[in-house]
C-alpha positions as CSV (number, residue, x, y, z in Angstrom):
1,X,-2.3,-25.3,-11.3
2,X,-0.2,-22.6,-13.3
3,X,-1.4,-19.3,-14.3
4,X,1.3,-19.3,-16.9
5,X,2.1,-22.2,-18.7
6,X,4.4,-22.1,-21.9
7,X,5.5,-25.0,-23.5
8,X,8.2,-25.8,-26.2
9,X,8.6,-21.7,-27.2
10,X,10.5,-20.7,-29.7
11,X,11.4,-17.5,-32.3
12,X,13.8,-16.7,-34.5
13,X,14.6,-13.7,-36.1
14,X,16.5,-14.4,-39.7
15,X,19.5,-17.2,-38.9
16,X,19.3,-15.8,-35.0
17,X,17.6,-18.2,-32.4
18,X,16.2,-15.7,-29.8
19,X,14.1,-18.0,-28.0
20,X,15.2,-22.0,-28.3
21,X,12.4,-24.9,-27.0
22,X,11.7,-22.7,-24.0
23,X,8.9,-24.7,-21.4
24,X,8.4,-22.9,-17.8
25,X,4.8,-22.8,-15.9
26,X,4.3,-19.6,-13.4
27,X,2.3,-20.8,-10.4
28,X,-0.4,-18.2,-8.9
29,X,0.3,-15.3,-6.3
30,X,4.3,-15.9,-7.1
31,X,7.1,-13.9,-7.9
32,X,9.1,-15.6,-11.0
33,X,12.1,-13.9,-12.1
34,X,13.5,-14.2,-15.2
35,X,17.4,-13.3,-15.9
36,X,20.4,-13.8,-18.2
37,X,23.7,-12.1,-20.0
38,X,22.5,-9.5,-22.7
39,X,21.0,-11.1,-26.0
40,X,19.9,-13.9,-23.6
41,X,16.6,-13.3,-25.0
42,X,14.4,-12.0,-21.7
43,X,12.5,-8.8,-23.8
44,X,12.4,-11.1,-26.2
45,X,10.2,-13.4,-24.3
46,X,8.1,-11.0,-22.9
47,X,7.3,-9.8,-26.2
48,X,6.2,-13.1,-26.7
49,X,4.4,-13.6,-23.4
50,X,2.6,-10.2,-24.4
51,X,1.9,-10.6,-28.0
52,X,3.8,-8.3,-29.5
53,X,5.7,-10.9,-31.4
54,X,4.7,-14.3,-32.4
55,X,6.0,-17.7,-31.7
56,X,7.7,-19.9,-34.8
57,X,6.7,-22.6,-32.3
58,X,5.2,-23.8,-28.9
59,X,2.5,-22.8,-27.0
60,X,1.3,-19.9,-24.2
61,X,-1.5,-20.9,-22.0
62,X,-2.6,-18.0,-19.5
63,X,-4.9,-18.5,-17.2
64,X,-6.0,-22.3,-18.9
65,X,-6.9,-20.4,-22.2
66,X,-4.1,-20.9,-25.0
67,X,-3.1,-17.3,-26.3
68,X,-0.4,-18.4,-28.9
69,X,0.0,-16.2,-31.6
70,X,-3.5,-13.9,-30.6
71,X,-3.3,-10.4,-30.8
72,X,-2.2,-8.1,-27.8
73,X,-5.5,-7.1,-26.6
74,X,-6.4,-11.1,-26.4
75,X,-3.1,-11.0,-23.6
76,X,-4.7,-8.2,-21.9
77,X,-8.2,-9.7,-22.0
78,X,-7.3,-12.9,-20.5
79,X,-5.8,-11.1,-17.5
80,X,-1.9,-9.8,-18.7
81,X,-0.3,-6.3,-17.8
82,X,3.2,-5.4,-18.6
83,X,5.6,-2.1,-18.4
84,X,8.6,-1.9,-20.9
85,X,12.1,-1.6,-20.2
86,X,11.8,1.6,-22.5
87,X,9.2,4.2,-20.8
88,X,6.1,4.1,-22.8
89,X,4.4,7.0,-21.0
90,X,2.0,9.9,-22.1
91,X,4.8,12.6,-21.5
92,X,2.0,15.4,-22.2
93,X,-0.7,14.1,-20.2
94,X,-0.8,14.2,-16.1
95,X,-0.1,11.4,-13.8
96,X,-3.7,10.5,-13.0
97,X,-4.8,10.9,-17.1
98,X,-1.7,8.2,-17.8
99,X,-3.3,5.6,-15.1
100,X,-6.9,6.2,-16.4
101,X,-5.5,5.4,-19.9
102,X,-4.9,2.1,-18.4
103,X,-8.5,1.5,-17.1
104,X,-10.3,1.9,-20.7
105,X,-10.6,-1.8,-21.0
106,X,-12.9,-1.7,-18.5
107,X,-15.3,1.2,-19.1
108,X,-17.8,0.5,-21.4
109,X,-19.5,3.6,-22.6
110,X,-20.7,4.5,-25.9
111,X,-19.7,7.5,-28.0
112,X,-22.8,9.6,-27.7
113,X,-23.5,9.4,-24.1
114,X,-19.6,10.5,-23.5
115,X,-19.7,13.2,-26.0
116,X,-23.2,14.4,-24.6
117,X,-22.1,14.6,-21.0
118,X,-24.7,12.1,-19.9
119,X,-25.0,11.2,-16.6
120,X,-23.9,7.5,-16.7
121,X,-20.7,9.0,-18.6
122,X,-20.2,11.5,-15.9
123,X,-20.3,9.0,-12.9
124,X,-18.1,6.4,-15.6
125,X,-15.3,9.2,-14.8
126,X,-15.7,10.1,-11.6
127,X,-15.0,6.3,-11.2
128,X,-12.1,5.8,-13.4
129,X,-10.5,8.9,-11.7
130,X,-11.0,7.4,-8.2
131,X,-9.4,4.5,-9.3
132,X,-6.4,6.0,-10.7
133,X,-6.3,8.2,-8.0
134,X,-6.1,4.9,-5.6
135,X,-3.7,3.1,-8.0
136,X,-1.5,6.2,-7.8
137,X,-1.4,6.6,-4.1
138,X,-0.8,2.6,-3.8
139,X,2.9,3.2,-6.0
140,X,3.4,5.9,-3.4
141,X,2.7,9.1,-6.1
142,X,0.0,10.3,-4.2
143,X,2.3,13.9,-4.5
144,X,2.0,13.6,-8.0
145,X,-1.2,12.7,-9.0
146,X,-1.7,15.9,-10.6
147,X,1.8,16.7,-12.5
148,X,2.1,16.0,-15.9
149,X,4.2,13.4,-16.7
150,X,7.3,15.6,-18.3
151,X,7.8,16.7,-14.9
152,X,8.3,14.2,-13.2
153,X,11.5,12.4,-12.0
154,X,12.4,8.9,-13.7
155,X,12.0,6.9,-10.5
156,X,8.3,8.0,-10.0
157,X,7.7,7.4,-13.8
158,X,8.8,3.6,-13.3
159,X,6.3,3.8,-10.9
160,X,3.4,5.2,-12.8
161,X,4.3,3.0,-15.1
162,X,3.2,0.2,-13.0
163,X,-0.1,1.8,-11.9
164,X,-0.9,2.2,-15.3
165,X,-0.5,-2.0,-15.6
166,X,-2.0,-2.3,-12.4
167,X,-5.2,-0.5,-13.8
168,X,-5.8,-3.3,-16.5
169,X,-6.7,-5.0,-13.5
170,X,-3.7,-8.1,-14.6
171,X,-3.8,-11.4,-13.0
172,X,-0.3,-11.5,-14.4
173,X,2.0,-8.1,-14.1
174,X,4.8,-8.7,-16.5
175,X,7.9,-5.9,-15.3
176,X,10.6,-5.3,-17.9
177,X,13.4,-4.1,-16.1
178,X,11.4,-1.8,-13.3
179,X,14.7,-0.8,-11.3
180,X,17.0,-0.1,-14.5
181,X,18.3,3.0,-14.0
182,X,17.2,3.7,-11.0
183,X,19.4,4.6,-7.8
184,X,20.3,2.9,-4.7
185,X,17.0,4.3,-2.9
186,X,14.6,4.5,-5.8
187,X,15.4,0.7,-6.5
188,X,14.6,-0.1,-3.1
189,X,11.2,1.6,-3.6
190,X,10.4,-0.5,-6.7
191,X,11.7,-3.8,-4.5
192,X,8.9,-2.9,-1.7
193,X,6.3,-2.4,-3.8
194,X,7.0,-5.9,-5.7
195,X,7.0,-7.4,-2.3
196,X,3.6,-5.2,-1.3
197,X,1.9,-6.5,-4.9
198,X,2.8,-10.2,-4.1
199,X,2.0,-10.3,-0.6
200,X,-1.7,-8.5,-2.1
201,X,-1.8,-12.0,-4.2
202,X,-0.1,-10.8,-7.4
203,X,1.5,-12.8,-9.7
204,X,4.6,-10.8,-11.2
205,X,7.5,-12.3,-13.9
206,X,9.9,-10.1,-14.0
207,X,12.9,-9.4,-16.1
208,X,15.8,-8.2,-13.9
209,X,19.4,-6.9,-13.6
210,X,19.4,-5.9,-10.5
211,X,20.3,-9.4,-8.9
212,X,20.2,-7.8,-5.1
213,X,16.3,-7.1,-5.6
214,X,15.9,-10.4,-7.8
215,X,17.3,-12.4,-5.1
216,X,15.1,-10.8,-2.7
217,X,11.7,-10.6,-3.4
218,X,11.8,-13.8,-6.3
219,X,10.1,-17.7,-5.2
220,X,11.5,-18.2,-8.8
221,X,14.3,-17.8,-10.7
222,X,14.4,-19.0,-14.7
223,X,18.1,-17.9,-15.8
224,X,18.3,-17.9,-20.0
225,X,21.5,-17.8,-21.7
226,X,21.1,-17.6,-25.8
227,X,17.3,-18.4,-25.5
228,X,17.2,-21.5,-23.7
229,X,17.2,-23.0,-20.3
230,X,20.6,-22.8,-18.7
231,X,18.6,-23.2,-14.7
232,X,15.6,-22.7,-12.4
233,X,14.9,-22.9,-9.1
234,X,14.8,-20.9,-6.1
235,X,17.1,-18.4,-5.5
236,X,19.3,-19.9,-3.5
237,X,19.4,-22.7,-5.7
238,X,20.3,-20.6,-8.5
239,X,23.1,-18.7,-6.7
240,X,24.7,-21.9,-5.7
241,X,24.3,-22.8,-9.8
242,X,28.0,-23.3,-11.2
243,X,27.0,-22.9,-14.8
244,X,25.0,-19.8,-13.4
245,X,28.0,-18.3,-11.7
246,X,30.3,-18.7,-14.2
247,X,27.8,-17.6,-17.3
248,X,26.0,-15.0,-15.5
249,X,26.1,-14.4,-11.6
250,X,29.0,-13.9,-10.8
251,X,29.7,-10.9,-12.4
252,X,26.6,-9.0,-11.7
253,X,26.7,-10.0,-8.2
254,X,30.3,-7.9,-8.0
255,X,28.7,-5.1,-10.0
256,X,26.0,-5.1,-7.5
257,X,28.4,-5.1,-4.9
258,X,30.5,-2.5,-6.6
259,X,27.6,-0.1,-7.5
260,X,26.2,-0.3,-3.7
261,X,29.9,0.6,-2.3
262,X,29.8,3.6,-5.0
263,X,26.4,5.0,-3.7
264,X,27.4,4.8,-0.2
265,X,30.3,6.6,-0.9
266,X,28.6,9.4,-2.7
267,X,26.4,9.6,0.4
268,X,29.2,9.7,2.9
């Protein structure tokens, strides 16, 4: 049985097709990759698969409940998470405030109680904090639970980031790009934890330049090229894929190449 299951997707914005009679299902405790030129449409469908835009057409069934066209909240309720490619972080509130943001879902206090310092409140916090705190050490920012966020480095926000989504407590993570950016050694970081998350039963789609880390941690790949379908299948199938070579892999496989040849040299 899939966890994700969309069928027939589609969205246009004004005479552009952004998403064309997409169908892929996600099975459980996998790591499903999702990649494509530019304007291939891959934010674009995780806006979709998070309900921040909604379909012209087709279906999104997570988790056997059909969320098509529902409300964001509904995504997160029936067991979705995501990070953005663009960092939505609190840049004025700490690490560990940023993850509790994440657990609010979860807590289910009322106003007076919290305002009135009662003690079910109090112990509410104390567990939301030790959560956070857990969530934060698990992404390996245990050094920066306590820093406000506009101090830290960019890797470590990528990674808080993803303890935040992890605090919604997802059945689904949805990651948006999670090494862009990032160098040789702080991409490496985001590929382990991927690889810790899945082997912990997570099921992650991700949305990926980065074809080094794609190729290593995915059981998936689903390449796009204007919207649709151009291939899926394991990795290996999909770097063997002619049309996926010539549309797509091939040349970020060489800028791969090309941007691990330049780090090493800046290290040397």
């Amino acid at each position: 049985m899939s966890l994700l299951r969309v069928e027939g997707l589609g969205k246009r914005f004004g005479g552009l097709v952004a998403i064309d009679d997409l169908s892929f299902e996600v099975a459980p405790g996998t790591v499903h990759a999702i990649i494509g030129p530019n304007g291939a449409g891959k934010t674009t469908l995780l806006n979709l698969l998070s309900g921040i835009y909604t379909p012209d057409r087709g279906r999104i069934v997570l988790d056997g409940r059909d969320v098509t066209g529902q409300p964001s909240h509904r995504f997160a309720a029936a067991g979705l998470g995501r990070t953005f490619q663009n960092l939505q972080v609190f840049f004025n509130m700490t690490a560990l405030e940023n993850v509790m943001t994440g657990r609010h879902r979860h807590e289910n206090l009322a106003l007076l109680p919290a305002l009135l310092r009662l003690e079910p409140a109090v112990w509410a916090e104390r567990r939301c904090r030790a959560d956070a705190e857990a969530l934060l050490r698990q992404v390996g920012l245990a050094s920066w639970i306590d820093a406000r966020a506009d101090a830290m480095p960019y890797g470590a926000l990528k990674r808080l980031e993803i303890a935040r989504a992890l605090a919604t407590e997802p059945r689904l993570l949805l990651l948006d790009e999670p090494a862009a950016g990032l160098n040789h050694t702080e991409a490496r970081e985001i590929d382990t934890l991927i690889r810790e998350l899945a082997a912990a039963g997570m099921t992650v789609l991700l949305v990926e330049h980065n074809m080094r880390l794609v190729m290593e941690v995915s059981d998936r790949v689903l390449v796009l090229d204007h919207g649709a379908r151009l291939a899926e299948g394991t990795p290996d199938e999909v770097a063997r894929d002619e049309r996926v070579i010539e549309a797509y892999l091939g040349a970020e496989l060489e800028n791969d190449a090309r941007g691990a040849t330049d780090s090493e040299a800046a290290h040397a």
